[in-house]
C-alpha positions as CSV (number, residue, x, y, z in Angstrom):
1,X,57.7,176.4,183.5
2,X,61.2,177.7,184.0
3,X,62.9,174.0,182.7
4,X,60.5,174.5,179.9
5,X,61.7,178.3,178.8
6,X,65.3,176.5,179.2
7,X,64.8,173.6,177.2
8,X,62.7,176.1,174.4
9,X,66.5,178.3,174.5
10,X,68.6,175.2,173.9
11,X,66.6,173.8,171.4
12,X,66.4,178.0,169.6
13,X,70.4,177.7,169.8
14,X,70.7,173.9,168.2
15,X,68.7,175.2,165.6
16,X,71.0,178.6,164.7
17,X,73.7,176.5,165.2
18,X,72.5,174.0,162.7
19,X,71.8,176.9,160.2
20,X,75.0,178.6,160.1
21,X,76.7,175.1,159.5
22,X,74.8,174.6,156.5
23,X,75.1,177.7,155.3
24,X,79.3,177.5,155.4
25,X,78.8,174.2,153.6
26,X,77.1,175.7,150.9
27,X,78.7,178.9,150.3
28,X,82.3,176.7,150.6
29,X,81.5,173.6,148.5
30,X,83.2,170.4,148.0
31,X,86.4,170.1,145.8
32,X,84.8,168.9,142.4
33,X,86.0,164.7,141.8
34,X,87.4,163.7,138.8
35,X,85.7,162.2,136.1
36,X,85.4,158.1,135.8
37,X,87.9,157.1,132.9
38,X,89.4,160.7,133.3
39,X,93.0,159.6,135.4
40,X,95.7,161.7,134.2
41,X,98.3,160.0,136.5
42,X,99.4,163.4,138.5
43,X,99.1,164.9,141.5
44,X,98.2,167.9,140.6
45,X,98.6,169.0,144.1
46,X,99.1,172.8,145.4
47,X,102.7,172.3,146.7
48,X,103.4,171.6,143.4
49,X,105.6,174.7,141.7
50,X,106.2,173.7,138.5
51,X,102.5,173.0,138.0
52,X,101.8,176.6,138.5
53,X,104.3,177.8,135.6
54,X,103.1,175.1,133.7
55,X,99.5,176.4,133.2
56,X,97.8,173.0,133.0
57,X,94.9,173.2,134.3
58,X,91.5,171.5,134.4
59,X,89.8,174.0,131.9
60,X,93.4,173.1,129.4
61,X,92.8,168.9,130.2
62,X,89.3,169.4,129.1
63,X,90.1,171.6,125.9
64,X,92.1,169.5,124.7
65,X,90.6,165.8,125.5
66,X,88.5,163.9,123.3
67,X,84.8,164.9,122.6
68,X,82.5,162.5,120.6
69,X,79.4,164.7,121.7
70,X,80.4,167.5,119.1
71,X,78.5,167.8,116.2
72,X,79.9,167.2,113.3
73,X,80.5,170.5,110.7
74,X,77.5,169.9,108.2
75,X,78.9,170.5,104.4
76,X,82.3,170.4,105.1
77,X,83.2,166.8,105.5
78,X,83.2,164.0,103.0
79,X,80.2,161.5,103.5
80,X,81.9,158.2,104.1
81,X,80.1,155.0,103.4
82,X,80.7,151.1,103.4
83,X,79.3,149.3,100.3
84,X,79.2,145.1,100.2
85,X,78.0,142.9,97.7
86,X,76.5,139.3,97.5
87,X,75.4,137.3,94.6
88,X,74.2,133.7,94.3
89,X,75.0,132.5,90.8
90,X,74.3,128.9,88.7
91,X,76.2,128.3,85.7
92,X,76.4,125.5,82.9
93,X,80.8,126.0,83.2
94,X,82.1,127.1,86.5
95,X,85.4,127.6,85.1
96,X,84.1,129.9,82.4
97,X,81.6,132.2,84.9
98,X,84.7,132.9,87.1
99,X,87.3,133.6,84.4
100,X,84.5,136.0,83.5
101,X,84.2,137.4,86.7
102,X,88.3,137.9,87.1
103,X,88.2,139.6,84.1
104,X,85.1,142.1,84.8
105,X,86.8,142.6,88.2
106,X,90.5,143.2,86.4
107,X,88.7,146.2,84.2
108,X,87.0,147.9,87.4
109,X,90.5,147.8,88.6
110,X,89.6,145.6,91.5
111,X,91.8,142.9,92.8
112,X,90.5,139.1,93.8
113,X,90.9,138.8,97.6
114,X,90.4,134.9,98.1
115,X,89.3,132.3,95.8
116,X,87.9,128.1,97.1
117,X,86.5,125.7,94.2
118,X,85.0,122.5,96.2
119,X,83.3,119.2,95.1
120,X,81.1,116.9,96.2
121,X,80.5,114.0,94.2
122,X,78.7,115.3,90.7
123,X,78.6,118.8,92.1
124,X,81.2,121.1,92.1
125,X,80.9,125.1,93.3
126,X,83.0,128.1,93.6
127,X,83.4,130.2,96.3
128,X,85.5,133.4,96.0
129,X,85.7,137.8,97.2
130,X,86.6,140.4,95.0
131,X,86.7,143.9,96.0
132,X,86.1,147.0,93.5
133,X,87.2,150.6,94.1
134,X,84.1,152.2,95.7
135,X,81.5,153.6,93.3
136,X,82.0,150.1,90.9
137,X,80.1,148.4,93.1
138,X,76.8,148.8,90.7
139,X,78.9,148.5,87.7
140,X,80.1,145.1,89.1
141,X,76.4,143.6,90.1
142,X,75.2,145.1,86.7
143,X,77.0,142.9,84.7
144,X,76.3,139.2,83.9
145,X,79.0,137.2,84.0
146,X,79.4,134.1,81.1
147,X,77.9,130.7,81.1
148,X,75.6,132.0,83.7
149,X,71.9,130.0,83.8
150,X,70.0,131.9,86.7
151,X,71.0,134.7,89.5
152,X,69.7,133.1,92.6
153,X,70.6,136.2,94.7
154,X,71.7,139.8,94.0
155,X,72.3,141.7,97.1
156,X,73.7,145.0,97.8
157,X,74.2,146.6,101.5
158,X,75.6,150.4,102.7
159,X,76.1,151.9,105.8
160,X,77.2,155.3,106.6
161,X,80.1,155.8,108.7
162,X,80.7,159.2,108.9
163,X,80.7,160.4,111.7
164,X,82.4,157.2,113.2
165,X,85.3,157.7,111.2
166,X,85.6,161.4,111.5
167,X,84.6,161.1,115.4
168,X,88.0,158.2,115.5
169,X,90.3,161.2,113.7
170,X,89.6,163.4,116.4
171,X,90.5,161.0,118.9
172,X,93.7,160.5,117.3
173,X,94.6,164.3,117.0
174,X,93.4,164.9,120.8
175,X,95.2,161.6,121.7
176,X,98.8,163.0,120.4
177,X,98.5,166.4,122.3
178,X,98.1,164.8,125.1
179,X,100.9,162.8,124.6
180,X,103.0,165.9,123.9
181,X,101.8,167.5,126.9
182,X,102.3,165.0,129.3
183,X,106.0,164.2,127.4
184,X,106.2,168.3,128.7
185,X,105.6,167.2,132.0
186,X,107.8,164.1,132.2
187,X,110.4,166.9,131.5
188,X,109.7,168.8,134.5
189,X,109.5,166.2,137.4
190,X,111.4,166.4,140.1
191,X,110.8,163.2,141.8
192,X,110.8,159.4,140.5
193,X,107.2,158.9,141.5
194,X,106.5,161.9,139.1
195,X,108.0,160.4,136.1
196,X,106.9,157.1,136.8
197,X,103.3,158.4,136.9
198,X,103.3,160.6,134.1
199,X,105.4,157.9,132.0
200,X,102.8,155.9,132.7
201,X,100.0,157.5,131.7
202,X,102.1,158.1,128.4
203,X,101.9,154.3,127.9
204,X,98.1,154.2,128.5
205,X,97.7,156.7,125.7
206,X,100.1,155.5,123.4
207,X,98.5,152.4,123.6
208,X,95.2,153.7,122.9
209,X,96.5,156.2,120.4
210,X,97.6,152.9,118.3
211,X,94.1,151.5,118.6
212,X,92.6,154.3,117.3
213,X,95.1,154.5,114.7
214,X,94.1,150.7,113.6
215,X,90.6,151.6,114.1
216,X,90.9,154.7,111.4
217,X,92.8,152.5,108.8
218,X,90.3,149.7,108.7
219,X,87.9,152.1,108.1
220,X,89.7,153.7,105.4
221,X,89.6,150.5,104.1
222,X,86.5,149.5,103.9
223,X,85.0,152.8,103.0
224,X,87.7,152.7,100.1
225,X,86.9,149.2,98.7
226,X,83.5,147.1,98.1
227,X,83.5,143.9,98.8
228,X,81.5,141.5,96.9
229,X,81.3,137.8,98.2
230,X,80.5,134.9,94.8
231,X,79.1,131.7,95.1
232,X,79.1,129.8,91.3
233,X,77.5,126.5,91.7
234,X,77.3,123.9,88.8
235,X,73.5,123.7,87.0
236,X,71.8,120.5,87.7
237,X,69.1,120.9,84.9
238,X,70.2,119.3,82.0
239,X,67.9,120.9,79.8
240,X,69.2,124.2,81.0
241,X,73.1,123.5,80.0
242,X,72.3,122.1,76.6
243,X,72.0,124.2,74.1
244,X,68.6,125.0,72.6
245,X,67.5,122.2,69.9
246,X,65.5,123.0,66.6
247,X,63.8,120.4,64.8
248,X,64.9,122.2,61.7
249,X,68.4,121.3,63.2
250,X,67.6,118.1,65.2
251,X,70.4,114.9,64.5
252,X,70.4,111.5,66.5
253,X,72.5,113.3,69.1
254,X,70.2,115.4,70.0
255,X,67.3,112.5,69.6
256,X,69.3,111.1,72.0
257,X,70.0,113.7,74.5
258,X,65.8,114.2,74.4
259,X,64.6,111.4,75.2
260,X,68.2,111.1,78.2
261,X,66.2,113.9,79.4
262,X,62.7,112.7,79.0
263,X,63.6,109.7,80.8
264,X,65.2,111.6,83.6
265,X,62.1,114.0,84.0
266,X,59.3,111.1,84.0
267,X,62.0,109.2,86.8
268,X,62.1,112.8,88.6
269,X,58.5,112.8,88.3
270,X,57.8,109.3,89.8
271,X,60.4,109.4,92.6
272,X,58.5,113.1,93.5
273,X,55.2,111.6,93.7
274,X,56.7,108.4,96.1
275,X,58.3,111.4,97.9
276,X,54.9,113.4,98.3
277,X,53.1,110.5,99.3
278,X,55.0,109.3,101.8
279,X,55.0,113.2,103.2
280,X,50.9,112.8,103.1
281,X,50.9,109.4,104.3
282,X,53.0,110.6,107.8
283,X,50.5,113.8,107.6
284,X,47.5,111.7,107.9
285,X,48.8,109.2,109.9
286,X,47.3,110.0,113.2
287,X,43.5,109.8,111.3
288,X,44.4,106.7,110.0
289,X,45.4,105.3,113.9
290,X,41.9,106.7,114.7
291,X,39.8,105.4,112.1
292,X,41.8,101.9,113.0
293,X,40.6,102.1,116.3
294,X,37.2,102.4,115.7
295,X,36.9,99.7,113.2
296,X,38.9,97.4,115.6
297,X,36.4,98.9,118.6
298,X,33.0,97.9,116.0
299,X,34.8,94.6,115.5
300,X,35.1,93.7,119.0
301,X,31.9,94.6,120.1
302,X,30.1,93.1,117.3
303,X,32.5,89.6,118.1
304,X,31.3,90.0,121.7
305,X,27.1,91.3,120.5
306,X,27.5,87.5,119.0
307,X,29.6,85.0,121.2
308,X,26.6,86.4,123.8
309,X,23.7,85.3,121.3
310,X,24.9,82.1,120.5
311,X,25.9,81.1,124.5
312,X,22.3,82.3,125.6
313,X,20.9,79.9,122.4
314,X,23.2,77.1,123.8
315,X,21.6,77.3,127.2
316,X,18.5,77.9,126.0
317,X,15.6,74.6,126.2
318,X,14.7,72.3,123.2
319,X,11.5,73.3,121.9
320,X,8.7,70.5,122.9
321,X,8.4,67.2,120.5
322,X,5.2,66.8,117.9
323,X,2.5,64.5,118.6
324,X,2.5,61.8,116.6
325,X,-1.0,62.5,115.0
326,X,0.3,65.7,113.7
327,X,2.6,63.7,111.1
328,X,-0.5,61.2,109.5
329,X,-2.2,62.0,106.5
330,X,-5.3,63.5,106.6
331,X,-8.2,61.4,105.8
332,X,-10.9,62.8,103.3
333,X,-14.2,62.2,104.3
334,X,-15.7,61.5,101.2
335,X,-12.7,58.9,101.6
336,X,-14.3,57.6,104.7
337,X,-17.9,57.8,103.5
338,X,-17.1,55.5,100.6
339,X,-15.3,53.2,102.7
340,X,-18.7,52.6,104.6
341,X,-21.1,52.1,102.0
């Protein structure tokens, strides 16, 4: 009984002891670690007296680092969007739909950014990019250019980059105080591993700073601009690029140029039906394997029904021989009674 009231004491003491360590662990905690990503370079250690006078601490770092969770002031800042263009076009003259579209893009006061004409054998194309101050971007796509026979494709696309851009001039401003605070500092060090630490976080931040920098001035760019991307491809339809024919008007040229294209419709017509029926043909093709089969399969069995009929016949006996009574002519008894009187 007694070892059991002593090992009942211990265990009471283990257990107060236990208590009052975790309570000194919570009323003392930790020292806070530093954020991921959130280096400054510095040891911003007690000993450190020039740290003190400085007045640089955490609550300073964090007032004046980047923030990309604050809101953005609703009202106050100009919406900033990025407008592009894209149209498909056919034409009877090439040459004369893109002169049209220089000079359409000329009045906007937009500027050609890269121009391609290509050929292939009998067809020929254009590819170019114009970009229009933004805001003529529906002026632009409103317009039909010359010589122009159909608009294959008219498309327009925007996307709001507000808060992106605004969120990137931030940065920059936040990025610079830094960069004048820690030049502040680099001022101050007292040892070469101090300046080599804080010049070195300078670099990081300069290098960053000129990213963002980049960053803000390609989006100026493309928030300042619409781009509109042009293909011009030659008509194929001859009786889309010849002008309209009256018979009121009509002369052996354009006799001629109907029945050019009469002829070239009824050849369209016959090397499209070849076309589609060799499409059907591979279509039905496995029916026709399976029809074939069983035709060949009937065949065969019907060879086989036969070569059995005429083998058993072959082996079969010859039927039994006449008497020779059955071939004399009958004799008419009248015949025979006359014959005995």
């Amino acid at each position: 009984m007694n070892k059991l009231k002593k090992w009942g004491v211990l265990s009471l003491v283990l257990l107060l002891a236990v208590s009052l360590v975790y309570g000194c662990a919570a009323k003392y905690p930790a020292p806070r670690e530093e954020a991921p990503g959130r280096d400054t370079g510095w040891d911003y250690g007690q000993e450190d007296d020039w740290y003190e006078e400085d007045g640089f601490l955490e609550e300073e770092y964090e007032a004046i680092a980047p923030d990309s969770s604050s809101p953005l002031p609703a009202g106050k800042l100009e919406r900033k969007f990025i407008q592009d263009g894209e149209l498909s076009l056919r034409s009877s003259d090439i040459k004369k739909t893109y002169e049209s579209l220089v000079a359409l893009t000329e009045k906007l006061g937009g500027r050609i950014v890269s121009y391609e004409q290509l050929a292939e054998g009998d067809r020929e194309w254009i590819s170019l990019y114009v970009a229009v101050p933004f805001g003529k971007l529906d002026d632009f796509m409103a317009v039909t250019a010359d010589e122009v026979t159909r608009v294959e494709q008219k498309t327009v696309t925007s996307e709001e980059v507000t808060e992106s851009y605004y969120d990137t001039k931030t940065r920059i401003e936040s990025t610079e105080e830094l960069i004048t605070h820690y030049r502040t500092l680099l001022t101050k060090a007292d040892t070469i591993e101090d300046t080599l630490r804080v010049q070195s976080r300078i670099d990081e931040l300069t290098l960053e700073l000129e990213s963002l920098k980049g960053r803000l001035k390609l989006l100026d760019s493309l928030t300042l601009e619409s781009r509109i991307e042009i293909m011009i491809r030659q008509e194929t339809d001859t009786t889309v690029t010849k002008p309209e024919v009256t018979w009121k008007t009509l002369k052996w040229e354009d006799v001629g140029y109907l029945m050019k294209s009469a002829v070239q419709k009824v050849g369209i017509g016959i090397v499209l039906g070849v076309q589609y029926f060799l499409v059907f043909l591979v279509y039905a093709l496995p029916f026709v394997v399976l029809l074939l089969l069983i035709l060949v399969t009937i065949w065969l069995v019907r060879r086989r029904k036969k070569k059995r009929q005429a083998k058993k016949m072959a082996s079969a006996p010859p039927p039994p021989a006449a008497p020779p009574e059955a071939y004399r002519h009958p004799v008419d008894p009248q015949d025979q009674g006359g014959n005995q009187d």
